[in-house]
C-alpha positions in Angstrom: 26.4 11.7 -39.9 25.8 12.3 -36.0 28.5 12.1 -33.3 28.1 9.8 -30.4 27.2 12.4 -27.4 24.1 10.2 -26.5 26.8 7.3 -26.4 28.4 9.6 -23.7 25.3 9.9 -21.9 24.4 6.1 -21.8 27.9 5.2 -20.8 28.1 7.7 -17.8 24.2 6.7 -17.0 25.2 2.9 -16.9 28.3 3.0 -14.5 25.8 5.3 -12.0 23.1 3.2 -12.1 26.2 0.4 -11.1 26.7 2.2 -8.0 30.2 3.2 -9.4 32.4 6.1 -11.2 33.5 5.8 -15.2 36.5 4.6 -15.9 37.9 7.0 -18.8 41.6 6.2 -20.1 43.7 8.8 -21.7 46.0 8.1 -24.5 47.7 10.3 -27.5 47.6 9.6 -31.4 50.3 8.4 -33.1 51.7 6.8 -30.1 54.5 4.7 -30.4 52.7 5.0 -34.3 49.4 5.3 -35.6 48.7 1.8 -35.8 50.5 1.4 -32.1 48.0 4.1 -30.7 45.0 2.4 -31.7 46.3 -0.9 -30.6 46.3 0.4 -27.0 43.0 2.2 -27.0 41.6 -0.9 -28.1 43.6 -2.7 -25.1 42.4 0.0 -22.4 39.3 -0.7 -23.9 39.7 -4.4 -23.6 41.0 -4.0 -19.8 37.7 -2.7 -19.1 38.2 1.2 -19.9 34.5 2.7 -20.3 35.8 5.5 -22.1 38.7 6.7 -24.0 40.1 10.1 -25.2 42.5 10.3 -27.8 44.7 13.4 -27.6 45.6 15.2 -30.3 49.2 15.8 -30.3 50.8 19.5 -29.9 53.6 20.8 -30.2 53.0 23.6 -27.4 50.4 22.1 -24.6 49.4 24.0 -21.5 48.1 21.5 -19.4 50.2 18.1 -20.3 52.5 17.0 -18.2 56.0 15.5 -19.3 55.4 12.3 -19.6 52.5 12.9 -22.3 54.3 15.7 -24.0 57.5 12.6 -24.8 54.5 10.3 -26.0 53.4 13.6 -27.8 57.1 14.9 -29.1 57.2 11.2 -30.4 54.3 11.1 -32.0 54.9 14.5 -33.8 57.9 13.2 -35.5 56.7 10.3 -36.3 54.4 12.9 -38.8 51.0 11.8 -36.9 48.1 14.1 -38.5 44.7 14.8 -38.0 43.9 12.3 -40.3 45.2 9.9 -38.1 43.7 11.2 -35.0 40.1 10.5 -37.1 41.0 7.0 -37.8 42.2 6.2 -34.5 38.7 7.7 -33.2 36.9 5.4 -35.9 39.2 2.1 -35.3 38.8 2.1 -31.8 35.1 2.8 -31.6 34.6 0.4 -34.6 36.3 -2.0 -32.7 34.6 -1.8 -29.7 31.2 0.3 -29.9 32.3 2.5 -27.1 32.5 6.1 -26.8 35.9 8.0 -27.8 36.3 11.6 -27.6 39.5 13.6 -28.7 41.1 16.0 -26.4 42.9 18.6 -27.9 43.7 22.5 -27.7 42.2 25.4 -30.0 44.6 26.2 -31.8 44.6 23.0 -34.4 41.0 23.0 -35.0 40.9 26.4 -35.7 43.7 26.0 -38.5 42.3 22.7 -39.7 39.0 24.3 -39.8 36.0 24.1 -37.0 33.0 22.9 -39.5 35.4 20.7 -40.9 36.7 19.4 -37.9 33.3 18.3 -36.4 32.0 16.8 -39.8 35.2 14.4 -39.7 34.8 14.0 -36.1 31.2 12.5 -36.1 31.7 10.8 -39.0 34.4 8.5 -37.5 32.2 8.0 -34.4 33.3 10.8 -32.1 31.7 11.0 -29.4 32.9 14.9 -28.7 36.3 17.2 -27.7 37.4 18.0 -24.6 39.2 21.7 -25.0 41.2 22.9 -22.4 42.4 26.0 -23.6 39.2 27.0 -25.5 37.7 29.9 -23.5 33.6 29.4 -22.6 33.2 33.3 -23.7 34.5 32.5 -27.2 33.0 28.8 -27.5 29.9 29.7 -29.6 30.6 28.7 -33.1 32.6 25.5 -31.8 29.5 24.7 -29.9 27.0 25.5 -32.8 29.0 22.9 -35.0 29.3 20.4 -32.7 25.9 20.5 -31.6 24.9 20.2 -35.3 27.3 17.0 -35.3 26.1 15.5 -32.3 29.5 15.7 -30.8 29.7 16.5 -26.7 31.6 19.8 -25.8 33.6 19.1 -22.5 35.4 22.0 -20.8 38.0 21.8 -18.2 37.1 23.3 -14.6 40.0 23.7 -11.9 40.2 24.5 -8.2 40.7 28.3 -8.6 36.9 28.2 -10.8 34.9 30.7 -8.9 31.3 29.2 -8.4 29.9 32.2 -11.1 32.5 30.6 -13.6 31.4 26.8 -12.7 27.8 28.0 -13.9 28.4 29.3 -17.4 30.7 26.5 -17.8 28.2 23.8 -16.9 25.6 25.5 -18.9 27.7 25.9 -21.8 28.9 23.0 -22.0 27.8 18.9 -22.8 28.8 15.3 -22.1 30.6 16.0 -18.8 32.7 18.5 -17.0 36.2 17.6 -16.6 37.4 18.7 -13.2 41.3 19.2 -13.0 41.9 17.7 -9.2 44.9 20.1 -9.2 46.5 23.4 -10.3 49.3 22.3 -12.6 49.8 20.1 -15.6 48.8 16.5 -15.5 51.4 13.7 -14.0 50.7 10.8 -11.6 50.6 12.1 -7.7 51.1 10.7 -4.6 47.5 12.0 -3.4 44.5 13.3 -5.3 43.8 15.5 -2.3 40.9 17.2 -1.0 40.5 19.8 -3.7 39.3 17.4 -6.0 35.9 16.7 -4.0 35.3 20.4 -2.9 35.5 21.3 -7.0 33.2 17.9 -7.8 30.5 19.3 -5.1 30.6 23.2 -6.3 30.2 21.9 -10.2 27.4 19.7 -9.3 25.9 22.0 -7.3 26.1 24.4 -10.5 24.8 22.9 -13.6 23.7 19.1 -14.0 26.3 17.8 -15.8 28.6 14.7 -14.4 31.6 15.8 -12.8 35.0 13.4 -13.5 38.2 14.1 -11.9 41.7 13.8 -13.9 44.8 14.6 -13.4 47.2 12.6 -11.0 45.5 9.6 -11.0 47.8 6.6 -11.4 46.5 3.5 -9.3 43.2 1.4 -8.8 43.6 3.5 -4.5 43.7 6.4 -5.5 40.6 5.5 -8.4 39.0 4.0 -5.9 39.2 7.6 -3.9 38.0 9.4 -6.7 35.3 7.5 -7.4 33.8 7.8 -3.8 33.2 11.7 -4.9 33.2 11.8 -8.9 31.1 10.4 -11.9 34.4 9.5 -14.0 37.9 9.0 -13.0 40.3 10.2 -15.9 43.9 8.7 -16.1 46.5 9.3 -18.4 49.9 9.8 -17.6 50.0 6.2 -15.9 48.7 4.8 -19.3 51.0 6.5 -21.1 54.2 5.9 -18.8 53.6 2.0 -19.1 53.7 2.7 -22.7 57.0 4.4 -22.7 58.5 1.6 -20.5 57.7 -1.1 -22.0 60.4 -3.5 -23.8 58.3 -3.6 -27.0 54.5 -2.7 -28.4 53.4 -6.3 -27.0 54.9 -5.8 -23.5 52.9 -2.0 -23.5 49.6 -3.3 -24.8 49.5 -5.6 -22.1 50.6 -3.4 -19.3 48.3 -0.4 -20.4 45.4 -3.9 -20.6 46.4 -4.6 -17.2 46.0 -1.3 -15.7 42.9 -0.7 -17.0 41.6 -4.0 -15.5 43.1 -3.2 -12.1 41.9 0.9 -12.4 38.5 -0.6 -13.3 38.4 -2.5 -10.4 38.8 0.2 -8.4 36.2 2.6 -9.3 33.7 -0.8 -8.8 34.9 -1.0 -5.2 32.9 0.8 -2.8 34.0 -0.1 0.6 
């Protein structure tokens, strides 16, 4: 069974030959539940979300922010496993024929098993990982697997990447690059800022791969920024926060519905 990488690549082909950015919506397994967390991917999907990622919940993250590590602390004792990260992948690509990647650290892949891992991955209609704490320099037999699976490998670049560092990664890597607008951990901001285009431009420059922009992004402005200077425009916190809001799962399936619509409408707008 192959991943979905060349999903990837058609998806991010089609919204540049639209004249406009991605719109790819982050949201954790297991989130309110299992079954609740696949509702809403299907809803971001059905607000007009090109792409989702489906975190994989930890118990020690690096670069979440706090509003995903409550959706994540909830999730984890609610018993969410990576079982149910796989069928959230396969339900909400099932569902919709779009692309879903999962983002997650090293360290439970590693335990679970890396061959493993990827097999289940591509079999449920992955279209790759994005892995933010999984060093370029130690990413060969990850990247052997999922290259055998058909599964992207998406690594994280921030501000601080020096333009050497920008080149391995882009060369390394597969899919896109995911371009952290900020040092920090991820949260809605008041302003993307200009760091975020000075780290699109040095990537591109680089290596060939698209460049999309996440963390901070919470409103169809500030997407509509983004997607001025990017390939993708990544949001999750804002997704998630309408989630935890919400009166009850109907109330956050339609708010995280109606943010996608009004996020996609922003990275269409071009003046």
């Amino acid at each position: 069974m192959s991943g979905n990488i060349q999903l990837l690549g058609d998806t991010l082909a089609e919204a540049k030959a639209e004249n406009r950015a991605a719109l790819i919506a982050y949201l954790p397994a297991g989130f309110p539940t299992v079954d609740g967390g696949i509702a809403a991917v299907k809803a971001v999907f059905d607000g007009g979300a090109d792409i989702v990622e489906v975190g994989l919940p930890h118990s020690d993250p690096v670069l979440d922010g706090p509003v995903i590590q409550t959706a994540d602390d909830i999730a984890l004792r609610g018993g969410v496993r990576i079982a149910d990260v796989m069928r959230t992948v396969r339900e909400a690509h099932d569902a919709t024929g779009k692309p879903v990647l999962v983002m997650t650290y090293w360290n439970p892949i590693d335990r679970y098993g890396v061959e493993r891992f990827t097999e289940e991955l591509a079999a449920a209609g992955g279209a790759g990982c994005i892995l933010p704490d999984l060093p370029v320099q130690e990413s060969a037999t990850w990247r052997e697997h999922a290259d055998k699976h058909g599964l992207a490998t998406v690594f994280v670049v921030a501000p601080s990447s020096k333009d050497e560092r920008l080149a391995t990664i882009t060369a390394a890597g597969s899919g896109f690059v995911y371009a952290a607008s900020l040092m920090g951990v991820t949260g809605t901001r008041a302003s993307v800022g200009e760091q975020a285009a000075d780290l699109v431009r040095r990537t591109r420059a680089a290596g060939e791969l698209p460049v999309c922009v996440g963390l901070g992004v919470s409103n169809a402005e500030q997407a509509k920024e983004v997607a001025t200077f990017a390939d993708g425009v990544i949001v999750g916190s804002a997704f998630v926060k309408r989630l935890l809001d919400a009166e009850d799962e109907a109330a956050g399936l339609a708010a995280v519905r109606e943010l996608a619509g009004e996020l996609a409408e922003g990275v269409r707008r071009t003046s």
